[in-house]
N, C-alpha and C positions, 0 to 999 in steps of 0.2 A: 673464523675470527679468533686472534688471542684471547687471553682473560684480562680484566678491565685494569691491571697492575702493568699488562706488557704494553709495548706498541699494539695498536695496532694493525692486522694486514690484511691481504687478499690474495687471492689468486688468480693467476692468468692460463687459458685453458686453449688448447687444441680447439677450434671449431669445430673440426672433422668430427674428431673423435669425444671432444668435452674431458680429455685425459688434463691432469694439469701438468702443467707449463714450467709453474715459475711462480714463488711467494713474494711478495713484494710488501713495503711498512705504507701506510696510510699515512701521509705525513700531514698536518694539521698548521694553522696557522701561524703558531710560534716556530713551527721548523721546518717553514717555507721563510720567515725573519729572517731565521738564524742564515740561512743559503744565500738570501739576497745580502746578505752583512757581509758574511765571506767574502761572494761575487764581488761588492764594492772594492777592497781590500786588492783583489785579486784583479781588478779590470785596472784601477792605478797602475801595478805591475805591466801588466800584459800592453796598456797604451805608450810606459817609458823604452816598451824592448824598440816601438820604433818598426817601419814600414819591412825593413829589411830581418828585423829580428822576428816579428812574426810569421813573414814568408818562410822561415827556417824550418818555423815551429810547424805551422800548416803543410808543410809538402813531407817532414816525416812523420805526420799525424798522416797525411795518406799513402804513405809507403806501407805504414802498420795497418792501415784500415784496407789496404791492398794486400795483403800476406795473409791477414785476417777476411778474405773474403768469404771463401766457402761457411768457415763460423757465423757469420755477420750473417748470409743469405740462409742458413739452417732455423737460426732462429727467427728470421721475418717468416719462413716458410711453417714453423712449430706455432707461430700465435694467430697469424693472419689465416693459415691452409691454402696460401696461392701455391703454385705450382713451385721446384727448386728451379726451376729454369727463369720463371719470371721474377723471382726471389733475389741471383742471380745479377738478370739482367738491369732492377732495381739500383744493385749494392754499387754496379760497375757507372750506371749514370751519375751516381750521387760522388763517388771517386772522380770526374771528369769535370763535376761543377765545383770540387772542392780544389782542386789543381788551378783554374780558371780563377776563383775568388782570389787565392795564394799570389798569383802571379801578377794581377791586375788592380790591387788595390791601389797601389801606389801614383799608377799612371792618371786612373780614376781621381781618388783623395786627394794625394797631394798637391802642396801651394802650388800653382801658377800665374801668373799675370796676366791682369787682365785690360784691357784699352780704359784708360779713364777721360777717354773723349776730349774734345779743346777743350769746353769749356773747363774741364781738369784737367790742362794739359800740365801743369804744375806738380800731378799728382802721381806716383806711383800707386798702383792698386794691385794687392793680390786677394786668392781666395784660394780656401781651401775646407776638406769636409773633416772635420772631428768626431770623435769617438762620444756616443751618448752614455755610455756607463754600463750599466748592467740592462740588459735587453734580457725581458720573458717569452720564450715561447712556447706557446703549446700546442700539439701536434695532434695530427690523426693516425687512425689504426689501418688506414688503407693503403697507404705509402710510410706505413710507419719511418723509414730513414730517407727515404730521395726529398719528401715533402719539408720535413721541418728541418733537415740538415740543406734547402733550398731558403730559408733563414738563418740556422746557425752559422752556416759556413760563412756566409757572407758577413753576420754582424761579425765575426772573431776575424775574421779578414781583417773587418773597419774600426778593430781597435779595440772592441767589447766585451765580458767577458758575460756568459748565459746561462740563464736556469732555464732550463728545459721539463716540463709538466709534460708527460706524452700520454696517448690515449691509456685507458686503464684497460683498457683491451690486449697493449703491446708494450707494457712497460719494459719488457725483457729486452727489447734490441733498443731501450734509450741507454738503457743500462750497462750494458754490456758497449753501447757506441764509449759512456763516458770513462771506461776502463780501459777503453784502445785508446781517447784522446791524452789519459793520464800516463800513460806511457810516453808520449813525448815532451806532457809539457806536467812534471813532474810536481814542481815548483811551488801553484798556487793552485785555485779551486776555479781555474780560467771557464770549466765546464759543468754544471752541477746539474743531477737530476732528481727532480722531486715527486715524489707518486703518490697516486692516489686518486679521488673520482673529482667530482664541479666543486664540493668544496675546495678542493688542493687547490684548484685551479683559479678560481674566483680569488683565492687570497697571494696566490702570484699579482694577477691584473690589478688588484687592491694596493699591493707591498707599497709607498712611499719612496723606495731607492729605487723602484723600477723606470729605467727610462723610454721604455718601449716598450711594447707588448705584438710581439707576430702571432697572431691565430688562422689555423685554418681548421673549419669544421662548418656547420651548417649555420645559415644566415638568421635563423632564429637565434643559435646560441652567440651568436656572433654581436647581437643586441645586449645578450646578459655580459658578456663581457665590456662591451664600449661602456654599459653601465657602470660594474667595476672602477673602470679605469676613469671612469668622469668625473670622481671627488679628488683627482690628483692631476685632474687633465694631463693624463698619464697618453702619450697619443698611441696608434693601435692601426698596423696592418690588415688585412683581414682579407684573409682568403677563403670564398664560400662556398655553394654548392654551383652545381651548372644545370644546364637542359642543354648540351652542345648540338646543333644541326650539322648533316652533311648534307650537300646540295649536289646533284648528279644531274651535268650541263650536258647537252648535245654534243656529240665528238667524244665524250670520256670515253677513258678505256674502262671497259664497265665492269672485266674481270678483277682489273687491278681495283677498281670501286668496290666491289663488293667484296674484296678480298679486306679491304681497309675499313671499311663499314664493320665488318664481322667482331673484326680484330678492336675495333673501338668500342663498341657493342657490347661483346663480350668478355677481353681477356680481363682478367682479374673479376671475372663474375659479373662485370658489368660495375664494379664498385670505386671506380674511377670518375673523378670533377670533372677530367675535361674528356671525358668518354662521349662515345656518340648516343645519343638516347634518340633522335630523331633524324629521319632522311625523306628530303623532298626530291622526288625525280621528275626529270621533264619528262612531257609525256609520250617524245618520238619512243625514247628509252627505254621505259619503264618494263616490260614486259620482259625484254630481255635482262636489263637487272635484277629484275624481280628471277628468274630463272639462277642466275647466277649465285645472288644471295642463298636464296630457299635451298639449292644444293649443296652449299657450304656448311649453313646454320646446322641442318638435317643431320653432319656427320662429325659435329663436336660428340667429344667425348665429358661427360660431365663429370667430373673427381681427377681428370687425366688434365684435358688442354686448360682447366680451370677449376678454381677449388670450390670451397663453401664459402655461403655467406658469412662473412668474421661477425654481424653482428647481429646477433638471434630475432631481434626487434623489426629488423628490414624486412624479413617474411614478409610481415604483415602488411607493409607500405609496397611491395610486391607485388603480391595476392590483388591488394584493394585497388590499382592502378590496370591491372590486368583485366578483373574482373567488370569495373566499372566503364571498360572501352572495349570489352564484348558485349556489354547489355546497351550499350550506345548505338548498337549497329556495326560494331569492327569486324574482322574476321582473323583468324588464328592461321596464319599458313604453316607455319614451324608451331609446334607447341600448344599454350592454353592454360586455362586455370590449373591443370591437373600436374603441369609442371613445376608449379611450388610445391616443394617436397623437404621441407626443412630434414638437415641445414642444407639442403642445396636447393638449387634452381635451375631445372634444363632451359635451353635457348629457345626464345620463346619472341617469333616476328609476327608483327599485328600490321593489317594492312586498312586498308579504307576507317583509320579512326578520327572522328571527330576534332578538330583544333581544340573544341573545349572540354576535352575530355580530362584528367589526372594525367593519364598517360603522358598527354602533349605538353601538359602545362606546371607537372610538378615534377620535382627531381625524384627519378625513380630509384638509381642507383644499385641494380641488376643484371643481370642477362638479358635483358628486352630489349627491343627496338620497333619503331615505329615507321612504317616508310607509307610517302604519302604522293600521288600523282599530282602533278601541274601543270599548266599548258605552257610557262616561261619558269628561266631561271629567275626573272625579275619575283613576280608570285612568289619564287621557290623564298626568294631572300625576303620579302615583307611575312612570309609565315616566320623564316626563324628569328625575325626581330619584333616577331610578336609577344614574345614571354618575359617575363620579369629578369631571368637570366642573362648575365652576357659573359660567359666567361672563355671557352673555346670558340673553333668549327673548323670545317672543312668546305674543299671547293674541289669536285672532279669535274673538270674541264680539258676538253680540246683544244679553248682556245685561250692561248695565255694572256692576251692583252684583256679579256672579259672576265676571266678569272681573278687577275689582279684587283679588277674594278670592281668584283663581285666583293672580293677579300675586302678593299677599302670599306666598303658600305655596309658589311657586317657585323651588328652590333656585338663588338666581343676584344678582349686583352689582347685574344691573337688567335690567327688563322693559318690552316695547313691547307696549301695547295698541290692538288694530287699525292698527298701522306696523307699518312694521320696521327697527329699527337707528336709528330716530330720535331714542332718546335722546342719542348721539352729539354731533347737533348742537346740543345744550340747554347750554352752556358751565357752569351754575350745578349741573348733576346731577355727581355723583360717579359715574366708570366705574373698575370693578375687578370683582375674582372673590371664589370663595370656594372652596374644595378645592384640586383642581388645575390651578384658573384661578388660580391665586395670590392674594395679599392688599395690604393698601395701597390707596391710590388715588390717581387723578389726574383733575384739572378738579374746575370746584366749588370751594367754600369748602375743601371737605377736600381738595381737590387742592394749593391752597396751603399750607394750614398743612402739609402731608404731608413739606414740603421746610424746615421752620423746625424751631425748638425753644421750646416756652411756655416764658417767664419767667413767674414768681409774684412780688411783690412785696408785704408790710406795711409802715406804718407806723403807729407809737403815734401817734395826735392827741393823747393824752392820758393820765394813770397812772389807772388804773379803782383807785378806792378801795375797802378791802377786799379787794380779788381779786387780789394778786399770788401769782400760780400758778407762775411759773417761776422763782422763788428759790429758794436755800436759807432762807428768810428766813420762810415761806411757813407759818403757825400752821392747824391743826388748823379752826378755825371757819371760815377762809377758802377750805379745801376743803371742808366743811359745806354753805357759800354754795354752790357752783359744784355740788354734787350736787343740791342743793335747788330751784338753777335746771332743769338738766336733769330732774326728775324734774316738774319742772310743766309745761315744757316738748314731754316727749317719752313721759311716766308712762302716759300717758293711751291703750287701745286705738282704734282709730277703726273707725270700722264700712264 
């Protein structure tokens, strides 16, 4: 920490290693003001360039963020310690939803017209979605750029211009994003980022210019924020944690299952919302998935196919989820207590655990996995819409017509059938939660409009004779008419 005269700041640190990173200013409540002031300033600019001036702006902001890749992926790899490959493959999705927002605002936002029905057959009606102003977001340290630049991208598509709060874990790639995006759009302060820990954050969601607040982080903090934002009914995204299940139906291909279970399970550590933390298998299957998994899990390499835990604190919600669903009766087939080894975490499959155990019921956000026998896929689906989460899942089935029907009825934003987590890179699908995975969304059509506000707009072509309804002026027969319509209209049951 400076001396009480300078800013102050902090640092951001290798996990791996605990080497530091990257200094960063503690920015404090007047100079998170000062950011939202500019932003204002700058989002007027950025809304007159117009649908097509900012698709200009947006696609050689990802031509730079494209040439700048390897940079961009070194740095998510130096603060988070995931692997350069899934560092990588991170930088390359978030470049595919930023291409996507570019190209599609337009078709999305802009006016069209819309039926103004007989009864306003007189009327011309269009609508269209406008820009909310300065939108805050703040980000986590796990996807530090695919997650909030799956808000950013999208408000500045919709017209917006953003202060960006990123985890105080990974300030360095918010950083480092808003000096790639000043490269193209040179002009105003279209992108700002401000750093620092909950207080920074809180006086974002607080700001009065703010017109929107996108968070993603845990559903407890995710309270302290709506609070925040409640003395300016400032409204608020909110993207939270998960308990995602996969479901493994009779017929699945059960290597490609447990190849995908693994990989949800554990890449990135297991430190992924919409990762797999639970798997219910039917029970023709089981035995042989069970083989297939346990041989998989057994031959991660821990520091190689996955890094550390980015944040020192998880251990312990780890350790306690672990430990508390062996003394319930579970059993360790991969792994065990002795696999918390801060900062890492070896792969670690718990079989026969409890529904009520931590493991099942609270987001663990690790290397673990839970896999549980059932006698139907029906079962399989009332466990995983047993928990307060709904934010992913999965469905390994043979049979697609049951799988689809499995996907409908699964309490969740969205479902992967025979993938896993591949909706993700579908830019046009809408990702969000439902419970305690929060609400809102981002990406997709509804990603964009998520950060405007609909305008409705009429106009008379013409005085509809007979039917002036909203006068004082307005005789007795002339509402006659308008009942008479309506009852021919709408009078009528339909079978």
């Amino acid at each position: 920490m400076s001396t009480a005269t300078e800013q102050r700041t902090f640092d951001s640190l290798d996990p791996a290693t605990g080497a530091v990173v990257g200094t960063h200013p503690i920015h404090d409540a007047a100079s998170v003001r000062a950011a939202v002031e500019a932003a204002g300033e700058a989002a007027r600019w950025w809304a007159r360039l117009g649908f097509a001036g900012r698709k200009r702006r947006l696609l050689d902001f990802k031509a730079v963020l494209t040439r700048n890749l390897d940079r961009v992926a070194t740095k998510i790899h130096q603060e988070t310690g995931k692997p350069m490959g899934d560092a990588t493959l991170e930088t390359a999705i978030t470049i595919v939803h930023l291409d996507w927002a570019a190209r599609h605002a337009r078709g999305v936002l802009g006016p069209r017209r819309v039926s103004p029905g007989l009864v306003g057959i007189n009327m011309a009606a269009t609508l269209e979605y406008l820009p909310l102003g300065v939108v805050g977001v703040i980000g986590p340290w796990n996807y530090p750029l695919l997650t909030p630049m799956g808000s950013i991208g999208y408000a500045l598509a919709a017209g917006n211009a953003v202060v960006f709060k990123p985890s105080e874990l990974t300030p360095g790639v918010a950083v480092l994003l808003a000096e790639l995006f000043a490269e193209s759009v040179p002009e105003h302060k279209v992108l700002q980022v401000v750093t620092g820990f909950g207080e920074t954050g809180a006086a974002l969601a607080a700001d009065p210019g703010i017109g929107k607040i996108a968070f993603t982080g845990s559903t407890a903090t995710a309270k302290r924020v709506m609070a925040s934002c409640a003395a300016n009914l400032t409204p608020i995204v909110a993207e939270c944690g998960g308990k995602d299940a996969l479901i493994v139906d009779t017929g699945a291909d059960l290597a490609a299952a447990a190849d995908a279970a693994l990989w949800g399970a554990m890449s990135n550590a297991g430190q992924t919302c919409v990762g797999v933390e639970r798997v219910y298998v039917v029970e023709g299957v089981y035995d042989a998935f069970m083989r297939e998994l346990t041989e998989r899990a057994a031959a991660l390499r821990t520091g190689e196919d996955y890094g550390p835990i980015t944040m020192p604190s998880q251990t312990d919600v780890i350790r306690r989820h672990v430990d508390d669903a062996l003394a319930r009766g579970a059993k360790a087939v991969v792994g065990g207590a002795a696999s918390v080894r801060p900062p890492y975490v070896d792969p670690v499959v718990l079989a026969d655990v409890p529904e009520e155990s931590s493991a099942v019921r609270e987001e663990t956000f690790g290397p673990t996995i839970t896999v549980t026998r059932v006698a139907t896929a029906q079962e399989a689906l009332e466990k995983t819409n047993a928990v307060a989460y709904g934010l992913g899942g999965t469905i390994f089935s043979g049979d697609a017509r049951r799988a689809m029907e499995l996907a409908r009825a699964m309490l969740s934003g969205m479902t992967a059938i025979n993938s896993v987590i591949s909706f993700v890179g579908v830019p046009a699908l809408p990702f969000g939660g439902v419970g305690d995975s929060g609400f809102g969304r981002i990406h997709g059509a509804d990603g964009l409009r998520e950060f405007t506000r609909a305008k409705s707009i009429t106009r008379q072509r013409f005085p509809l004779p007979g039917m002036n309804l909203t006068s004082f002026t307005r005789t007795p027969a002339e509402l006659q008419r308008l009942v008479k319509m309506v009852t021919i209209l709408h009078g009528r049951r339909k079978s």
